[in-house]
SEDREN-285281 format. One record per residue (C-alpha): residue number from 1; residue in three letters; x, y, z. Coordinates in Angstrom, 2 decimals, always signed. Layout:
REM residues N
REC   k   r      xx      yy      zz
REC NUM ALA       X       Y       Z
...
//
This chain:
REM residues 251
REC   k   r      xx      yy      zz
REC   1 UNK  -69.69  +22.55   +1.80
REC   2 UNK  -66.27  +20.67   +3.28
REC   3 UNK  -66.07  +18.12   +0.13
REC   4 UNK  -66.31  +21.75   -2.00
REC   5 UNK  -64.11  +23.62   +0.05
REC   6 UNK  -61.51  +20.48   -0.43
REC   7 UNK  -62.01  +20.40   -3.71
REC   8 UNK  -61.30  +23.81   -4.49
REC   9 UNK  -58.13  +23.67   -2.02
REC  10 UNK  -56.70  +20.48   -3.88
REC  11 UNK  -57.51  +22.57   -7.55
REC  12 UNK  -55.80  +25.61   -6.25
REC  13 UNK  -53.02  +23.77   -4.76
REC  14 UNK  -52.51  +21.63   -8.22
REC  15 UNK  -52.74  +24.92  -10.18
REC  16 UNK  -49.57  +26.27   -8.03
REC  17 UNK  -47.80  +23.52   -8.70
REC  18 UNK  -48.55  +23.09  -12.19
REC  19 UNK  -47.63  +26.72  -12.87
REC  20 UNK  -43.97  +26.48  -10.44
REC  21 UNK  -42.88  +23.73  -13.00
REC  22 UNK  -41.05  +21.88  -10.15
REC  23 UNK  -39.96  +18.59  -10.65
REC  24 UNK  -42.20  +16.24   -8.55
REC  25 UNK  -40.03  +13.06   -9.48
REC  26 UNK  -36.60  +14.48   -8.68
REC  27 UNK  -38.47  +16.00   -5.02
REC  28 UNK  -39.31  +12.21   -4.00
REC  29 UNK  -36.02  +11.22   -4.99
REC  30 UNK  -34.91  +13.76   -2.71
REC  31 UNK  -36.87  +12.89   -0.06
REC  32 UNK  -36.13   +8.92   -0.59
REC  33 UNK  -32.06   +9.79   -0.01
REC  34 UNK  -32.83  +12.22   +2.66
REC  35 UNK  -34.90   +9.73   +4.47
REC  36 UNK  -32.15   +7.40   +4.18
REC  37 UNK  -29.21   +9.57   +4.97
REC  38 UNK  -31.33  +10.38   +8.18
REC  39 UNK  -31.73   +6.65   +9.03
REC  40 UNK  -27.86   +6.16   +8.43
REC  41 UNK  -27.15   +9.53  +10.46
REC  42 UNK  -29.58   +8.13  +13.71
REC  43 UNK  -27.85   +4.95  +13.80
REC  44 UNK  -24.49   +6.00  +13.88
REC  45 UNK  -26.02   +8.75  +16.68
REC  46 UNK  -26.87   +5.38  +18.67
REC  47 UNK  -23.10   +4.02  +18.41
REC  48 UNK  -21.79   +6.66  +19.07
REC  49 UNK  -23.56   +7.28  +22.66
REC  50 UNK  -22.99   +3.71  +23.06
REC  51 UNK  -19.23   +3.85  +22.61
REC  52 UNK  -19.16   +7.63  +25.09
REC  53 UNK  -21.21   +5.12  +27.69
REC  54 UNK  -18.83   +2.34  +27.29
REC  55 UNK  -15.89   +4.89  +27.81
REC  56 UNK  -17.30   +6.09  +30.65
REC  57 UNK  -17.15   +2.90  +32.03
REC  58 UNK  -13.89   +2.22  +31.12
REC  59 UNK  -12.94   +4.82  +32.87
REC  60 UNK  -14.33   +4.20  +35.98
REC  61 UNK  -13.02   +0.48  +35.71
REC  62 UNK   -9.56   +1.88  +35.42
REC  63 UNK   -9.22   +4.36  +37.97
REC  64 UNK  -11.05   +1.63  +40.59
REC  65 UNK   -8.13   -0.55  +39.70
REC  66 UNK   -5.41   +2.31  +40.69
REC  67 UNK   -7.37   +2.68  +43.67
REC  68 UNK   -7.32   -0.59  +44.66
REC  69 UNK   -3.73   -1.28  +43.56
REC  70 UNK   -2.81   +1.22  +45.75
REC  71 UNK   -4.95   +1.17  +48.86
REC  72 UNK   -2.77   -2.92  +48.56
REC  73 UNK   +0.45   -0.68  +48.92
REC  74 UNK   -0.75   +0.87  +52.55
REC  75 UNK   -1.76   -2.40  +54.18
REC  76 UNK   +0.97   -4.34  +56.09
REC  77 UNK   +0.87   -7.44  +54.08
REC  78 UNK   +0.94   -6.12  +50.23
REC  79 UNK   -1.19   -9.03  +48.02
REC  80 UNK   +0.60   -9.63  +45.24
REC  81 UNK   -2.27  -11.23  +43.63
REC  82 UNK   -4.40   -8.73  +44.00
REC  83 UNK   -2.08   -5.57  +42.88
REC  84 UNK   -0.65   -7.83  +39.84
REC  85 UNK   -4.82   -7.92  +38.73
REC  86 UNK   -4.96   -3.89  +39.12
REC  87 UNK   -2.24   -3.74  +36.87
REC  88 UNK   -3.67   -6.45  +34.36
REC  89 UNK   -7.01   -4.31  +34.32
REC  90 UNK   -5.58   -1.04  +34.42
REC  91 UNK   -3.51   -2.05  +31.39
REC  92 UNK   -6.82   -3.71  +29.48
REC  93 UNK   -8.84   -0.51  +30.16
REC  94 UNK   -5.99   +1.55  +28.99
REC  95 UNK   -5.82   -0.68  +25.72
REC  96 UNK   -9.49   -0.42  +25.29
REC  97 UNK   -9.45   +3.22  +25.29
REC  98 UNK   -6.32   +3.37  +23.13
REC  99 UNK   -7.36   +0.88  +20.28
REC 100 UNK  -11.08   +0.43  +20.30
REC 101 UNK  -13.03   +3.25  +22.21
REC 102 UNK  -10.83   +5.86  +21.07
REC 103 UNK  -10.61   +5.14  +17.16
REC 104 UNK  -14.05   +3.95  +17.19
REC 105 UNK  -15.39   +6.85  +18.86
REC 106 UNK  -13.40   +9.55  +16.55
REC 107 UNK  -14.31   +7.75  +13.39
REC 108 UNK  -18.31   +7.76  +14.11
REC 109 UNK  -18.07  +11.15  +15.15
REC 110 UNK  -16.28  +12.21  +12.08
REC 111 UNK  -19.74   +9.86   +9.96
REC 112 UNK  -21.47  +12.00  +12.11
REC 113 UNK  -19.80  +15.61  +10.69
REC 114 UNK  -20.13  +13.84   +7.24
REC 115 UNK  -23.92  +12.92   +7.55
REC 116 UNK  -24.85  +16.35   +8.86
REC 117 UNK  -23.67  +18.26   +6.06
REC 118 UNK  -24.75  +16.28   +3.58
REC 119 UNK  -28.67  +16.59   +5.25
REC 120 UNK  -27.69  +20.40   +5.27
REC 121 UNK  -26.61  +19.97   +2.01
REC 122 UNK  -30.13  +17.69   +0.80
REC 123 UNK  -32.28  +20.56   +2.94
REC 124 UNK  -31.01  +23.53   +0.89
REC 125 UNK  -31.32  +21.37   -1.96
REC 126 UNK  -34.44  +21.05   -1.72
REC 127 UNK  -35.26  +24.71   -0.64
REC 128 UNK  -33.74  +25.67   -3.68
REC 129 UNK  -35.97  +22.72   -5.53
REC 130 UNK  -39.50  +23.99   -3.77
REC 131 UNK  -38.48  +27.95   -4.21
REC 132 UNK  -40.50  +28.37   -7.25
REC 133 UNK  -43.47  +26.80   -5.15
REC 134 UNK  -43.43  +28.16   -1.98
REC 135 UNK  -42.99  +31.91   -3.56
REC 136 UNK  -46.34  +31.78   -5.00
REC 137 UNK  -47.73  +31.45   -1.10
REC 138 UNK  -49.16  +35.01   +0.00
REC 139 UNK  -51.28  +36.07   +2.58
REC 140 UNK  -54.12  +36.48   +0.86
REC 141 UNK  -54.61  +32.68   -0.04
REC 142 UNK  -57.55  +32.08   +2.57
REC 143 UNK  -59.61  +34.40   +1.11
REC 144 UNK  -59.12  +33.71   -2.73
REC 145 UNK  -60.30  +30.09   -1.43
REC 146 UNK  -63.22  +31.38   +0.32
REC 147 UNK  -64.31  +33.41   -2.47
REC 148 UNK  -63.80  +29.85   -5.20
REC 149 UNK  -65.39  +27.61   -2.66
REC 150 UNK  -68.41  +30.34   -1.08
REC 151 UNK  -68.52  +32.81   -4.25
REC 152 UNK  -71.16  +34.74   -2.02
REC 153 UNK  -68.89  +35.50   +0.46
REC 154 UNK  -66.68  +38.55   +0.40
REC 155 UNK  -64.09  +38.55   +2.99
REC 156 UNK  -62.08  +41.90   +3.13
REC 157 UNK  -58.57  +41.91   +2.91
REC 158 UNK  -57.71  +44.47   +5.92
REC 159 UNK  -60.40  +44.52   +8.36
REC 160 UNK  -62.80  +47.09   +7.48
REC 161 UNK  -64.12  +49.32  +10.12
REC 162 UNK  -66.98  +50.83   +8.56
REC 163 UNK  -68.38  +47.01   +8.86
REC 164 UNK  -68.25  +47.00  +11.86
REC 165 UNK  -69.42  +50.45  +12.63
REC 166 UNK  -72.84  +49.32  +10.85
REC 167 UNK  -73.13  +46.20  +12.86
REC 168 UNK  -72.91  +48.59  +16.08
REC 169 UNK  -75.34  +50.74  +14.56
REC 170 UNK  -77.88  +49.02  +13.26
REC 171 UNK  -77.81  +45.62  +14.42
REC 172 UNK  -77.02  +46.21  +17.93
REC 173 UNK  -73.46  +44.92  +17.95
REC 174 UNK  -71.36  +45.57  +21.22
REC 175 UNK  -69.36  +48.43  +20.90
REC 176 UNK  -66.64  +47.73  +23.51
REC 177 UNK  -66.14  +44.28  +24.71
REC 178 UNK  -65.27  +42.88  +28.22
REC 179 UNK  -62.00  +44.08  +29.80
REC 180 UNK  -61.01  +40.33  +30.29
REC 181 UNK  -61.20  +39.84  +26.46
REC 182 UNK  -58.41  +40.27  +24.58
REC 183 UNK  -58.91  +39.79  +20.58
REC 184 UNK  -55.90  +37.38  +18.74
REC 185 UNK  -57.69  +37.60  +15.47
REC 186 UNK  -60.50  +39.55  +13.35
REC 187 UNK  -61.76  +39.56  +10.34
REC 188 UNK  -64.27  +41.25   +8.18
REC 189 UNK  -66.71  +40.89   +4.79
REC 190 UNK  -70.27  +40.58   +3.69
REC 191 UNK  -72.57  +38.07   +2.49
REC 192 UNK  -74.84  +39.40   -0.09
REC 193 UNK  -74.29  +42.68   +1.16
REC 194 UNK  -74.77  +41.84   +4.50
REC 195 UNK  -71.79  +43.07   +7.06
REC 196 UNK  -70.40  +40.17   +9.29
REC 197 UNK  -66.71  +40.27  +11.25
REC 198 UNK  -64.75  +37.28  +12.39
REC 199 UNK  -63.78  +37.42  +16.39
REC 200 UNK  -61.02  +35.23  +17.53
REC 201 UNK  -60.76  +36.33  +21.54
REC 202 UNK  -58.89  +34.87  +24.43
REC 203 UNK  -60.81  +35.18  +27.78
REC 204 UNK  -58.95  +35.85  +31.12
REC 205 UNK  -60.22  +35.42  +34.72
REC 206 UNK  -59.16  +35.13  +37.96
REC 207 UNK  -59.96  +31.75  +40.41
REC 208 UNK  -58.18  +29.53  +42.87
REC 209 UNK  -55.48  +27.40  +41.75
REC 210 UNK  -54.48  +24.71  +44.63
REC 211 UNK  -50.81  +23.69  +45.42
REC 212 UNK  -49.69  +20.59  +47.04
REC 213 UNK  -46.49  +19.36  +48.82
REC 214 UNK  -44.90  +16.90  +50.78
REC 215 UNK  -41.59  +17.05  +52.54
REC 216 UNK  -39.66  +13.84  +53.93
REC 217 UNK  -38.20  +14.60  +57.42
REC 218 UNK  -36.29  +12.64  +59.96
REC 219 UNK  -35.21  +13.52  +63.26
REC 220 UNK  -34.43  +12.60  +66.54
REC 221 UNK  -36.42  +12.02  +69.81
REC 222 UNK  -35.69  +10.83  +72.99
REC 223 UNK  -38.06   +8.32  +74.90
REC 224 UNK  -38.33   +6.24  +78.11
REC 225 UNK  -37.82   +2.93  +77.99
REC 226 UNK  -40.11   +0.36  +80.01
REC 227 UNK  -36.61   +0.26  +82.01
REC 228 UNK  -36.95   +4.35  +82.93
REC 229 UNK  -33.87   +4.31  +80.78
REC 230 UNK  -33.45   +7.62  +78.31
REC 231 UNK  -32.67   +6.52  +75.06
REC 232 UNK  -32.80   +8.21  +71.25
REC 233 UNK  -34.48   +6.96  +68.02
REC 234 UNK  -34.76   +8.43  +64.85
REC 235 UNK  -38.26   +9.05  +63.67
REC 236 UNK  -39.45   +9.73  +59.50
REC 237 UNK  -42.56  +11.29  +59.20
REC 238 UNK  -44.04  +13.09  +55.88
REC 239 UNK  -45.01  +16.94  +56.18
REC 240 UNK  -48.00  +17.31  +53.92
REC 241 UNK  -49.22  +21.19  +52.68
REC 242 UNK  -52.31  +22.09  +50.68
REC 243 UNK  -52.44  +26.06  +50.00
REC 244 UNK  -55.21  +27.70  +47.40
REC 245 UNK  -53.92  +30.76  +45.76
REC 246 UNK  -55.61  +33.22  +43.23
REC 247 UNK  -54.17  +33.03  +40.07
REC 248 UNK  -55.44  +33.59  +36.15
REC 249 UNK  -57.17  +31.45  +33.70
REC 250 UNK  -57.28  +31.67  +30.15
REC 251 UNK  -59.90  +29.80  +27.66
//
């Protein structure tokens, strides 16, 4: 029965496509530049978040050597040395910034801009390309397969309610269900005349659920030495809590 179903799935999905006329070739062509485009467009992504983290540390490079040039200008003996190096990397980060980060950072993000809206370009492309396809998809696809692949089957198209009004009545059917049953889904049809419906239900009850924590705490205590002298020490300890709370459960 699942090699049939398949079968039938693959035949109905071949007969769509055969009767949108869409261009199979030209859709993996597509696909082939999109994938590539996409390649391109994560690579440059990389660069460029390599270039914002190496201008972030240029940055923090350049204002350590102000702050170093000019904690030299408060101390009684200035080092010449060591102010004339602030200056020599305060200038290099500067120039980094200025003619490598900078340009280098502005020009991947405008590859970026350019790579984006060509995919958004490609993706309409090939909505446009599939339209004739994917407007033949309806809601009523599952059950034109059933029907090709189990032609015994009938499966309703709205669920019928006189179905399952006879499986109440004369096969014993529950009426009302469990208040902690909540349907997502249902379905109806008939096999040879025979009523069945299709129950898709969520089940919710109420149990325990257990929460843990831990808390890291320090504080201080005083002691007696072996002296009798009254000294301090800090002290860590771990707080540990275990609390079971009624909650719900779904399945």
């Amino acid at each position: 029965l699942k090699d049939a179903f398949q079968q039938v799935t693959e035949e109905y999905f071949q007969q769509l496509v055969d009767q949108s006329k869409i261009d199979i070739d030209n859709n993996k062509v597509l696909i082939d530049k999109y994938t590539a485009v996409s390649e391109n467009r994560d690579q440059s992504n990389t660069s460029y978040k390599r270039f914002g983290l190496i201008k972030k540390v240029d940055i923090v490079i350049g204002i350590g050597a102000i702050i170093y040039g000019i904690y030299q200008f408060s101390q009684e003996y200035i080092d010449i040395v060591a102010v004339i190096v602030s200056i020599l990397i305060l200038v290099l980060c500067v120039g980094l910034y200025l003619y490598w980060i900078k340009p280098n950072s502005k020009s991947l993000e405008e590859k970026l801009n350019d790579l984006d809206a060509t995919l958004a370009k490609m993706r309409q492309e090939g909505y446009e390309m599939m339209a004739p396809l994917n407007n033949l998809f309806h809601s009523e696809m599952t059950i034109e397969l059933i029907k090709k692949a189990i032609p015994f089957i009938h499966m309703d198209s709205n669920f019928n309610i006189e179905r399952y009004e006879q499986l109440v009545k004369d096969y014993g059917f529950l009426e009302k269900g469990s208040v902690n049953h909540s349907t997502l889904d249902i379905a109806s049809g008939d096999i040879l005349g025979n009523p069945f419906v299709f129950l898709k239900r969520i089940i919710h009850w109420m149990d325990d659920y257990t929460y843990e924590g831990t808390l890291d705490v320090t504080y201080t205590e005083e002691y007696v030495d072996s002296n009798g002298n009254l000294k301090t020490r800090d002290v860590n300890e771990t707080l540990r809590a275990v609390i079971r709370q009624p909650g719900p459960y779904y399945a």
